[in-house]
NUVEX-445939 format. One record per residue: residue in three letters; x, y, z of N, C-alpha, C in turn. Coordinates in steps of 0.2 Angstrom, whole numbers, padded with zeros to 4 digits, always signed. Layout:
<nodes>
ALAXYZXYZXYZ
...
</nodes>
This chain:
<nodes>
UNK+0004-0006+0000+0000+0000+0000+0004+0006+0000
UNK+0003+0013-0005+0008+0017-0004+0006+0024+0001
UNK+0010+0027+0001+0008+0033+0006+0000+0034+0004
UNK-0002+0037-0003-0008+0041-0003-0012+0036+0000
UNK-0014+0028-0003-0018+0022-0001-0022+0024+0007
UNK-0014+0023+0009-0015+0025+0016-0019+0030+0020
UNK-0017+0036+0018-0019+0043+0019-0026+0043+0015
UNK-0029+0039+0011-0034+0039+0009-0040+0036+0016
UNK-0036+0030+0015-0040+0025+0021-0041+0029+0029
UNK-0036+0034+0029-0035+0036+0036-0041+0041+0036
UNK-0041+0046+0029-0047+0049+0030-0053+0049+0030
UNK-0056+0040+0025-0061+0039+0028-0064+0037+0033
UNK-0058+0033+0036-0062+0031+0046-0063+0038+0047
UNK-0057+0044+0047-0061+0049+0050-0067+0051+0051
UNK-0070+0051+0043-0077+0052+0041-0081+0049+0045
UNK-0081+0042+0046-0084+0037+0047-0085+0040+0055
UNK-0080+0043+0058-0078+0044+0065-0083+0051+0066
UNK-0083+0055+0060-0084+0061+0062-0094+0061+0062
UNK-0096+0066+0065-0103+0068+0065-0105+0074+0062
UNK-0100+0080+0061-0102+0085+0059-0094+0087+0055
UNK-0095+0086+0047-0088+0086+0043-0092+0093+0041
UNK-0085+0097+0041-0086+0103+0034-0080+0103+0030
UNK-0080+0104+0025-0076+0108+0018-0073+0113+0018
UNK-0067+0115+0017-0065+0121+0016-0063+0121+0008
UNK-0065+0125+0005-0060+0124-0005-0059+0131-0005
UNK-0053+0130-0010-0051+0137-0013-0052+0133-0023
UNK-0046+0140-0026-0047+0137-0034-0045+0131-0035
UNK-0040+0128-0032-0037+0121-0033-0042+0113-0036
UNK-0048+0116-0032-0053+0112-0034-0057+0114-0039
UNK-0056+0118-0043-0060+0120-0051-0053+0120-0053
UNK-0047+0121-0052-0042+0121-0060-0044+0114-0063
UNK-0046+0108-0060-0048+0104-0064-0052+0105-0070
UNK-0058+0108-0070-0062+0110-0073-0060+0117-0077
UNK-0054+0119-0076-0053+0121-0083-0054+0132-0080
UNK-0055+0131-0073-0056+0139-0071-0045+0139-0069
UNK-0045+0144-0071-0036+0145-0069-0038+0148-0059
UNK-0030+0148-0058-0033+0150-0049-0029+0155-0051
UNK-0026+0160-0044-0024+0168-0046-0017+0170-0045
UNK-0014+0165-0044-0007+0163-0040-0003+0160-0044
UNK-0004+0156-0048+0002+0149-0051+0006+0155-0055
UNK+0013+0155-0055+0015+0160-0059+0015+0161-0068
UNK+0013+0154-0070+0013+0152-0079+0005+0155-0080
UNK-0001+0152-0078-0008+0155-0078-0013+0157-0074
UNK-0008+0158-0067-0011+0162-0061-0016+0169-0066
UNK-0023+0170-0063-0025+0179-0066-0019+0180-0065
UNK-0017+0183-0059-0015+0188-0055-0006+0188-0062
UNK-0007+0185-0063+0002+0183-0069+0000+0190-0075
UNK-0005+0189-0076-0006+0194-0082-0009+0202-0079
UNK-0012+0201-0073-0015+0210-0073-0013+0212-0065
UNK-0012+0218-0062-0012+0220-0058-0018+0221-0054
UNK-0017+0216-0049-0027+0218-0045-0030+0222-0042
UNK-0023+0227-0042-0025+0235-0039-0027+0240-0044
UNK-0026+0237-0051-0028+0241-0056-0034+0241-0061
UNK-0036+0232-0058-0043+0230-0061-0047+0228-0056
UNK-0045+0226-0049-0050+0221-0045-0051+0224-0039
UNK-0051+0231-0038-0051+0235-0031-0059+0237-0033
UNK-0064+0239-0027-0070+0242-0029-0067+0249-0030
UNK-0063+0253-0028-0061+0259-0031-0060+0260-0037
UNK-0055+0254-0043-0055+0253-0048-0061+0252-0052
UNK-0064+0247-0047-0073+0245-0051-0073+0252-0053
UNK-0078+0258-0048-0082+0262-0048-0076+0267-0052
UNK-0070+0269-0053-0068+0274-0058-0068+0269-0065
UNK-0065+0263-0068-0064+0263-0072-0069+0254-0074
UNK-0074+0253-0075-0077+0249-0072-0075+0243-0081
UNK-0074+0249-0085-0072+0245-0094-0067+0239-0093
UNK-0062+0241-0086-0054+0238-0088-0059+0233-0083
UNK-0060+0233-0078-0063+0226-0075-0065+0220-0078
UNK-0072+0225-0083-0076+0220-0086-0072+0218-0091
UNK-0064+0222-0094-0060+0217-0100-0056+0211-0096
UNK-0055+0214-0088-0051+0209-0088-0054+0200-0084
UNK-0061+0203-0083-0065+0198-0079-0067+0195-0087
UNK-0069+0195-0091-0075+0194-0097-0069+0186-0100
UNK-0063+0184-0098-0063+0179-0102-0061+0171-0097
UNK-0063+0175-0091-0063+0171-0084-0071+0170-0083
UNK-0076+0172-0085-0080+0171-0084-0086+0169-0090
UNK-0080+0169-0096-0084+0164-0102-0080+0156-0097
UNK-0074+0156-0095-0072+0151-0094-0078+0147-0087
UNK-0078+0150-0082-0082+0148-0076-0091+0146-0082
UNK-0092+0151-0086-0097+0149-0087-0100+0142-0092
UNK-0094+0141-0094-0092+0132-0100-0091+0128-0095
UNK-0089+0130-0087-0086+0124-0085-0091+0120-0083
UNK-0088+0113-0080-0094+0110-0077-0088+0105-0071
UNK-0094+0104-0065-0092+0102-0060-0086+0094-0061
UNK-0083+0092-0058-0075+0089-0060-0078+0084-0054
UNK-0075+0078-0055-0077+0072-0049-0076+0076-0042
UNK-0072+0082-0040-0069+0083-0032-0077+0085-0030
UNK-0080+0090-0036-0084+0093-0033-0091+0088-0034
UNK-0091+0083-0034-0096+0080-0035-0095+0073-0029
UNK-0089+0073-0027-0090+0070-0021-0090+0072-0016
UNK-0090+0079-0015-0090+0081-0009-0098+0084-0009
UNK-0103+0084-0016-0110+0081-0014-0111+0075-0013
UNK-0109+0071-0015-0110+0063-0013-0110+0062-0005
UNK-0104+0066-0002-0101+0067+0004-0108+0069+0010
UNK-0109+0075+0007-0117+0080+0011-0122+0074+0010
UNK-0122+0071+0003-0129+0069+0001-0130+0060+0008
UNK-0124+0057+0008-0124+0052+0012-0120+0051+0016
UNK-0114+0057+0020-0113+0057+0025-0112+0062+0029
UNK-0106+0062+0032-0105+0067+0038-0106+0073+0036
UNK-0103+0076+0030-0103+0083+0028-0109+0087+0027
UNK-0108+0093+0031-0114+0097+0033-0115+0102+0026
UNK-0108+0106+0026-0108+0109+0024-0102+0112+0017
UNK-0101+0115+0015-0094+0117+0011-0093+0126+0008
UNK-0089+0126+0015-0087+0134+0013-0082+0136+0006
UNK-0082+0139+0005-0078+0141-0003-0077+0147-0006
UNK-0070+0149-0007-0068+0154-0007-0069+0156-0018
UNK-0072+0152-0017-0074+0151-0026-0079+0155-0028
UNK-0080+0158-0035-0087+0162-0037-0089+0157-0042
UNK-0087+0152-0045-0088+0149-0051-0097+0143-0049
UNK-0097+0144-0043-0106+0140-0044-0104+0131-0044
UNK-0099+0131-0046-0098+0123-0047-0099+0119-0042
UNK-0100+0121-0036-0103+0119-0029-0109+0117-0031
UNK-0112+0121-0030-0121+0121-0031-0121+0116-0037
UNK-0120+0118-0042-0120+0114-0049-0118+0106-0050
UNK-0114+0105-0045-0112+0099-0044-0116+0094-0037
UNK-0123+0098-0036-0128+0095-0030-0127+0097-0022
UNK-0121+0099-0021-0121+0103-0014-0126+0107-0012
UNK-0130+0105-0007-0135+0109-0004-0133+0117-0001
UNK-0129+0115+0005-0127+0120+0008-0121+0122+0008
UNK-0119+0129+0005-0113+0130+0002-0111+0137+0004
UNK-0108+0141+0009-0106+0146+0008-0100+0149+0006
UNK-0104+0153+0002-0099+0158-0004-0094+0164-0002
UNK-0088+0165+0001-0084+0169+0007-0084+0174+0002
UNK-0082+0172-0005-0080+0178-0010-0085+0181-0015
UNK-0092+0178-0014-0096+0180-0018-0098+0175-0021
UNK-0101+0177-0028-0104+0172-0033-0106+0177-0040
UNK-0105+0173-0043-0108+0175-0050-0113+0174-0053
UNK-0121+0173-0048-0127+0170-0051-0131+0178-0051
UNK-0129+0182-0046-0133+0189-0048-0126+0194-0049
UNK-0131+0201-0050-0128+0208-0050-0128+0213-0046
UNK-0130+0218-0043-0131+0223-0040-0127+0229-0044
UNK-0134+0233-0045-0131+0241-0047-0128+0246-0041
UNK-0124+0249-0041-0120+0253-0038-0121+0258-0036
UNK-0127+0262-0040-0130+0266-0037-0138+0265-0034
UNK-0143+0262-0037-0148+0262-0032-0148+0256-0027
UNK-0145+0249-0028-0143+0243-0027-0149+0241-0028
UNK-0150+0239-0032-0155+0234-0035-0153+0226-0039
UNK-0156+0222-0035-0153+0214-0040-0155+0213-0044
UNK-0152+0210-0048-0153+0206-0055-0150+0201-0055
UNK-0155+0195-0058-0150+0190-0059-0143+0189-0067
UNK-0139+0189-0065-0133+0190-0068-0133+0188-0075
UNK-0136+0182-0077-0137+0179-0084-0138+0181-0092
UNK-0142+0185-0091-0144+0190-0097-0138+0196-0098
UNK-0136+0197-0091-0131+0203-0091-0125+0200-0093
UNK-0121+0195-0093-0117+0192-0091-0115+0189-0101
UNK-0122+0188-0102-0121+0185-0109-0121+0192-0115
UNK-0122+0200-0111-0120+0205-0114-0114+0207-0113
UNK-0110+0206-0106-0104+0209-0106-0098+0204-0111
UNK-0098+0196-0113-0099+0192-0117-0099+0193-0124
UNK-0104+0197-0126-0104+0196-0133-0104+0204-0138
UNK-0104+0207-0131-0105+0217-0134-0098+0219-0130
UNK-0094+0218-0126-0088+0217-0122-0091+0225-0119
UNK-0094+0227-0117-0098+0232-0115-0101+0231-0106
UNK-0098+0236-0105-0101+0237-0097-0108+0237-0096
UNK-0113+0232-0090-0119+0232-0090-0122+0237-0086
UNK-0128+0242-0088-0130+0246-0086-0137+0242-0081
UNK-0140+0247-0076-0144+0245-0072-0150+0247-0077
UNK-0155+0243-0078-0161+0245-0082-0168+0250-0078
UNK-0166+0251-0072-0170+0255-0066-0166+0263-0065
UNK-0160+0263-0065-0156+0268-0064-0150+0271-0068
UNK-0150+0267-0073-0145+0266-0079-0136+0267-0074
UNK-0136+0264-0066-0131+0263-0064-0127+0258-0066
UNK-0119+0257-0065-0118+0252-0067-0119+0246-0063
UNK-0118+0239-0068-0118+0234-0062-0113+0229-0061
UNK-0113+0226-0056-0109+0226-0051-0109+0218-0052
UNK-0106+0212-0052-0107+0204-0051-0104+0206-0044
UNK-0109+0200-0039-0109+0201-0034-0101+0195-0029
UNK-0097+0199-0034-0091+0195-0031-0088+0201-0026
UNK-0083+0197-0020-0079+0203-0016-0074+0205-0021
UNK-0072+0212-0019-0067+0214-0023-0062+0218-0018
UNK-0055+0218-0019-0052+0219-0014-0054+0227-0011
UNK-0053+0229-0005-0057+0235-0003-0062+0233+0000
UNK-0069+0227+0000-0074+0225+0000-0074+0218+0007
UNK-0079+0222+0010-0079+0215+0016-0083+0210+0014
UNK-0083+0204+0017-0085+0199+0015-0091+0199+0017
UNK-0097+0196+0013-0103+0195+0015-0105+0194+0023
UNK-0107+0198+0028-0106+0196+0034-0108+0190+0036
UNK-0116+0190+0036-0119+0183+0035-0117+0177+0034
UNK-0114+0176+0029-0111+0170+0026-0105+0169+0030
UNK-0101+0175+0031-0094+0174+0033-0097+0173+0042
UNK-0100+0173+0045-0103+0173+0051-0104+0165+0052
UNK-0107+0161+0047-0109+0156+0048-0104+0151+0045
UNK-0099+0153+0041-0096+0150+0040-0091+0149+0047
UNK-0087+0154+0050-0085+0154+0057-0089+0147+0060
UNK-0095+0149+0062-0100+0143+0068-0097+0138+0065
UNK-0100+0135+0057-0096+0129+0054-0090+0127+0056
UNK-0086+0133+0055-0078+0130+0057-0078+0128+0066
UNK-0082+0132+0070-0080+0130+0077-0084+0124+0079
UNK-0091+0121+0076-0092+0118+0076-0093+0109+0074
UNK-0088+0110+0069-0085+0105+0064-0080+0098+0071
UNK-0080+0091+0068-0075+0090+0072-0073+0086+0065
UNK-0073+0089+0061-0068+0088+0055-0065+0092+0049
UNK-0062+0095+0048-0063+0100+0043-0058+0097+0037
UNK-0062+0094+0031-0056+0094+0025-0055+0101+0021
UNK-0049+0101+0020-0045+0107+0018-0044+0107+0012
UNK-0048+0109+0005-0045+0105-0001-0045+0111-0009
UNK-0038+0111-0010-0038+0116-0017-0035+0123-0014
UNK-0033+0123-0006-0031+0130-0004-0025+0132-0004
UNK-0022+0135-0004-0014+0137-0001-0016+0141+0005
UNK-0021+0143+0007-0023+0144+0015-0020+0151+0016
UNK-0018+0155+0010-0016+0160+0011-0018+0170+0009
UNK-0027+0167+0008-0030+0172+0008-0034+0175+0016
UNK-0034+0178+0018-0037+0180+0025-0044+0183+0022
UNK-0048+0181+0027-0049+0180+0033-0050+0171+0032
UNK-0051+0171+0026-0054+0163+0024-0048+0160+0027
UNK-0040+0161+0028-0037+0156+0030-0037+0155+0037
UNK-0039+0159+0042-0041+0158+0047-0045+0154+0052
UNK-0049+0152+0046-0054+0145+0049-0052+0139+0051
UNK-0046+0136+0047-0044+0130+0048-0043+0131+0059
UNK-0040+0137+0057-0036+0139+0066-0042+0138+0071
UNK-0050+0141+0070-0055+0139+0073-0057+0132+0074
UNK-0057+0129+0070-0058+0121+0071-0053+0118+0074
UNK-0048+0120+0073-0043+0117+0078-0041+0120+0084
UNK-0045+0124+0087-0045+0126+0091-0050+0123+0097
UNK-0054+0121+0093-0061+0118+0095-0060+0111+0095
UNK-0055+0107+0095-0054+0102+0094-0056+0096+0086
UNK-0057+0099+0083-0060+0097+0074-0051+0092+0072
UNK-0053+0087+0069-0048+0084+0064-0047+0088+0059
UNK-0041+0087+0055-0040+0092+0050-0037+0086+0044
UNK-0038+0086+0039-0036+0084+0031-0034+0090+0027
UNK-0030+0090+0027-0027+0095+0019-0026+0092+0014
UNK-0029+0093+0010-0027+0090+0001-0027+0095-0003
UNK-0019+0095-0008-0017+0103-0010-0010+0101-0011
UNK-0011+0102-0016-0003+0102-0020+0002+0106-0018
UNK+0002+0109-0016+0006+0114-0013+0005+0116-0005
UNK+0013+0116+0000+0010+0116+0005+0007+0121+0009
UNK+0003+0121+0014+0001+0127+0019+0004+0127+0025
UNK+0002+0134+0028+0005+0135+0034+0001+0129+0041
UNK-0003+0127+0041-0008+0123+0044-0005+0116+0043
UNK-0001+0112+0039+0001+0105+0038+0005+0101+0045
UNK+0007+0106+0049+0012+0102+0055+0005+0103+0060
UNK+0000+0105+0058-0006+0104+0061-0010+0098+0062
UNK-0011+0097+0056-0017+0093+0051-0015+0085+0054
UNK-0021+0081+0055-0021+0074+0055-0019+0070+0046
UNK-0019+0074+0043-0018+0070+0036-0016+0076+0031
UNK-0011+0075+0028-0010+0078+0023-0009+0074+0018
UNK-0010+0076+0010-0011+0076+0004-0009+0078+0000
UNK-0003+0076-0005+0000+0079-0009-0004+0079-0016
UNK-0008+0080-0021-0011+0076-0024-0017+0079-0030
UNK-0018+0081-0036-0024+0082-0038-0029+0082-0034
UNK-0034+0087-0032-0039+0083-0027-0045+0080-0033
UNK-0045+0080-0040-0049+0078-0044-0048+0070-0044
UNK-0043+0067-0042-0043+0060-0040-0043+0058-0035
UNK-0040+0062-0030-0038+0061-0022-0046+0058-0019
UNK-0049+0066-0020-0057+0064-0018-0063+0060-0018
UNK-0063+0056-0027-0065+0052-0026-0065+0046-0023
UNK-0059+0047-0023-0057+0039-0022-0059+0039-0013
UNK-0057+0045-0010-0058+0045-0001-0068+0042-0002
UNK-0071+0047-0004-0079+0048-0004-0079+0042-0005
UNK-0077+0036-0012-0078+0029-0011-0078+0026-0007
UNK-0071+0027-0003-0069+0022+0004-0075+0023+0009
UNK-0075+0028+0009-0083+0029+0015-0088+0027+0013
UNK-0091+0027+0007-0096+0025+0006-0097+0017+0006
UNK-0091+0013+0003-0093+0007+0002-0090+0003+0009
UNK-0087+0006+0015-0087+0005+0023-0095+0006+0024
UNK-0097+0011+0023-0103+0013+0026-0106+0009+0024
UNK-0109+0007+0018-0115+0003+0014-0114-0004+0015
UNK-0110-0008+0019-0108-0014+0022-0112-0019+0026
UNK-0114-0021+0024-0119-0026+0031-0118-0026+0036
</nodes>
């Protein structure tokens, strides 16, 4: 049996041990399917544009054209994608066992799309809009297939403001609510799998710290190391788009046993 095998089986007894799992994901669980994350230095975003010059809401509101150039070919991307075995077992995961919940530092939906019921969004999401000036929502879709096809900034159809996808952008605090209950999630967990993070955006890096502080086991899975690994019950060197499966199987077919 080799190291992963191992580290596989270890995580599902955990499972099996545990009564209240949650999820921690960043991009590493969509580069699978095809969304880039913002860090890798060959096709990190962050490789090509500067985020203080396209991704601050101060940027948004003066210059809102360079945003929507520099979002519009990350978001035909997000919206081709489709959920990838990690994110479909970790609804497998909710749907028939321990896991509650799956927080995610993601805007791409492929949570939800891949059957996760309960899923808080830390950085937002991309299914509506909000205009800037009257704050008024829209659902994002219609707008999203004009910024797409006229490369043209969306107006608000009430107040001819512009609009806004309701992603966090630096300068902007996180949804409090969501980020609230994500917190409870984390302190109430007595498992937290860690997967697709490098753990090094804040506030979201923080969490693993609450569950461990609470007593929660920890799993990291993540190609890259975090500061949280001399912590963690298991760490996972590995694709989570294969790693995952294969755990969600071990628990499932222990569980389904006579």
């Amino acid at each position: 049996m080799n190291s992963n095998e191992q580290k596989i089986k270890q995580t599902a007894s955990l499972l099996r041990k545990a009564t209240h799992a949650v999820a921690l994901t960043g991009a590493g669980i969509s580069t699978p399917s095809g969304i880039p994350d913002f860090r890798s230095p060959s096709s990190g975003l962050w490789s090509h544009a500067d985020p203080f010059q396209v991704a601050t809401i101060y940027a948004f509101k003066q210059r809102p054209q360079d945003f929507y150039d520099w979002i519009r070919p990350l978001t035909q991307l997000m919206l081709d994608a489709t959920p990838n075995p990690a994110h479909i077992a970790l609804a497998q995961l909710e749907a028939h066992g321990p896991l509650k919940s799956v927080i995610t530092q993601n805007i791409d939906l492929l949570h939800t799309r891949a059957g996760s019921q309960t899923v808080y969004e830390l950085h937002g999401h991309i299914r509506e809009m909000t205009c800037i000036r009257c704050y008024h929502v829209f659902d994002a879709a219609p707008y999203l297939q004009d910024v797409l096809t006229q490369e043209r900034v969306p107006h608000c159809p009430a107040c001819g403001g512009v609009l806004k996808p309701n992603v966090i952008l630096f300068g902007e605090q996180l949804p409090v609510r969501v980020f609230n209950e994500a917190r409870k999630e984390s302190r109430t967990c007595d498992l937290m799998l860690i997967i697709g993070t490098s753990l090094e955006v804040e506030p979201a890096a923080n969490l693993p710290l609450l569950a461990r502080e609470t007593g929660a086991h920890l799993v990291i899975i993540n190609e890259s190391a975090t500061y949280m690994d001399s912590h963690a019950d298991v760490v996972i060197r590995a694709d989570v788009a294969d790693i995952l499966p294969q755990i969600t199987a071990a628990f499932l077919s222990h569980a389904t046993e006579p």
